[in-house]
C-alpha positions in Angstrom: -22.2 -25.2 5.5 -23.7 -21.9 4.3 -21.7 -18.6 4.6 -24.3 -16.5 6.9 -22.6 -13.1 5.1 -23.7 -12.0 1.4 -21.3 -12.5 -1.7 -20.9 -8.9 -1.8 -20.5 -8.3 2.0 -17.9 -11.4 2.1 -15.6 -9.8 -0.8 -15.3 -6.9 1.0 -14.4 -8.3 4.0 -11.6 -10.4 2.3 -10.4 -7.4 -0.2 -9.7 -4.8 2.7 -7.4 -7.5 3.9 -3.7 -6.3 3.5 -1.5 -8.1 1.7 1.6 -6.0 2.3 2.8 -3.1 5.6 0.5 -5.7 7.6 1.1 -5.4 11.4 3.9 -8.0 11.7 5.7 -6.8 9.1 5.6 -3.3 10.6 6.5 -4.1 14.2 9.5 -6.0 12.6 10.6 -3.1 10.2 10.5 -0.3 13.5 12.9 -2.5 15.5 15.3 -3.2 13.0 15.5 0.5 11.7 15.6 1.6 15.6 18.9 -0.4 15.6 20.3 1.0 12.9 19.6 -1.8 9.9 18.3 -0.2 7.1 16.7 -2.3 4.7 14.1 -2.2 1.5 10.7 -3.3 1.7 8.3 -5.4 -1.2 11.7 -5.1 -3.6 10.3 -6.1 -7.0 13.8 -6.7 -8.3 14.1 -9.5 -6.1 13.0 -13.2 -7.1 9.3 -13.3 -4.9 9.6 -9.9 -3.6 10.5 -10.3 0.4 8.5 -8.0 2.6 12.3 -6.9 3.7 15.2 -7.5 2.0 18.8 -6.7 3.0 20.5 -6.7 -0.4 24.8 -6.0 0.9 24.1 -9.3 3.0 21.3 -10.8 1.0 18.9 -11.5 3.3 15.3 -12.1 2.4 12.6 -11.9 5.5 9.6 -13.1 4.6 6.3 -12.5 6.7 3.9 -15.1 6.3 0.0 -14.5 7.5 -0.9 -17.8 9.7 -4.4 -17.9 7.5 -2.6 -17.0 3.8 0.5 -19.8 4.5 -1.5 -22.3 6.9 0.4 -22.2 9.8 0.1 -25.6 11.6 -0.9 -23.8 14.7 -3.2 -21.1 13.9 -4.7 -22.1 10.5 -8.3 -22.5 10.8 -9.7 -24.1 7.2 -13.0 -22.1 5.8 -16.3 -24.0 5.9 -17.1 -22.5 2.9 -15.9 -23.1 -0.4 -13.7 -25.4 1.4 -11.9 -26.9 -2.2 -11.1 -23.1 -3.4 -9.1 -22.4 0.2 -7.3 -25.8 -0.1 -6.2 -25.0 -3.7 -5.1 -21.5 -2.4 -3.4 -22.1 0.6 -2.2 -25.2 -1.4 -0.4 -22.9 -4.1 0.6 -20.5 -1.8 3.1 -22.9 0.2 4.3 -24.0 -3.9 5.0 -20.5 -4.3 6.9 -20.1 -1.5 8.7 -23.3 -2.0 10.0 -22.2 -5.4 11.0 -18.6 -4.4 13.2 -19.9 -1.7 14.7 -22.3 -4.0 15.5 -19.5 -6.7 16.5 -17.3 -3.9 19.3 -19.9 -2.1 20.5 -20.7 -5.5 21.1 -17.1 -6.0 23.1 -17.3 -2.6 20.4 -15.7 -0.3 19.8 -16.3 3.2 16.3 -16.4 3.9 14.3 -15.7 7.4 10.7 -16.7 7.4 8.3 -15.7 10.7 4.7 -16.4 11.4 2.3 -13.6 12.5 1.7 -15.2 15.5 5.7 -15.4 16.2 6.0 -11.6 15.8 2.7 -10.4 17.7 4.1 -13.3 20.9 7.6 -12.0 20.9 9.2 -8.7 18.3 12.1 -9.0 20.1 13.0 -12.5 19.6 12.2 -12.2 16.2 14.9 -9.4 15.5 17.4 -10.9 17.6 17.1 -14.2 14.9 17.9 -11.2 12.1 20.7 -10.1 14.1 22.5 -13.0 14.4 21.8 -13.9 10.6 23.4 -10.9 9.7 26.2 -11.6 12.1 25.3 -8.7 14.7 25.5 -9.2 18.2 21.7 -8.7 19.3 23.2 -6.9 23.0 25.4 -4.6 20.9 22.6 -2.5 19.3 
């Protein structure tokens, strides 16, 4: 299959695509800091640098993209350049494999959500957090 977009018109489609303060991630950072958890974002001194990291209760949330992770329910593969995607997605999921590894041995707890979970239901998202960091969800 040929890609119907130019080279040059396809890499800047793919480089304005955020990689970090996407949507999600955002919508899950305003409810937690609107009930009073305070947290860091994209901390480089942690192991794979969560998107938000509670370092007294070491907790890493990650926010995985349903394209960038391949979610089994929303990932649609490319038709073009079909054996670069694979590889990527592919080495992506490694990636993520070995942080949380690193991380657990370290004695973190870490959270993982899918776009899709956060744009269907915030709420239920932050109510997982909550009770991971041992909050009741009704109090705040």
């Amino acid at each position: 299959m040929v890609d119907n977009l130019s080279k040059e018109k396809r890499s800047k489609i793919m480089s304005s695509i955020r990689g970090k303060n996407t949507k999600p991630e955002i919508a899950i950072r305003k409810l937690l800091w609107s009930k009073g958890i305070r947290y860091r974002i994209h901390n480089r001194s942690i192991f794979g640098t969560p998107d938000i990291a509670i370092k007294k209760n070491k907790l890493a949330i990650f926010v995985d993209g349903c394209f960038w992770h391949g979610c089994r329910k929303c990932y649609r593969e490319p038709k073009t350049n079909v054996e670069y995607w694979r590889n990527k997605i592919l080495n992506n999921k490694k990636r993520r494999k070995n942080v949380k590894s690193a991380l657990k041995s370290e004695g973190w707890n870490i959270l993982e959500f899918w776009e899709h979970e956060i744009k269907s239901n915030p709420e239920k998202i932050s109510t997982k957090i909550f009770l991971s960091l041992k909050i009741n969800p009704s109090l705040n």
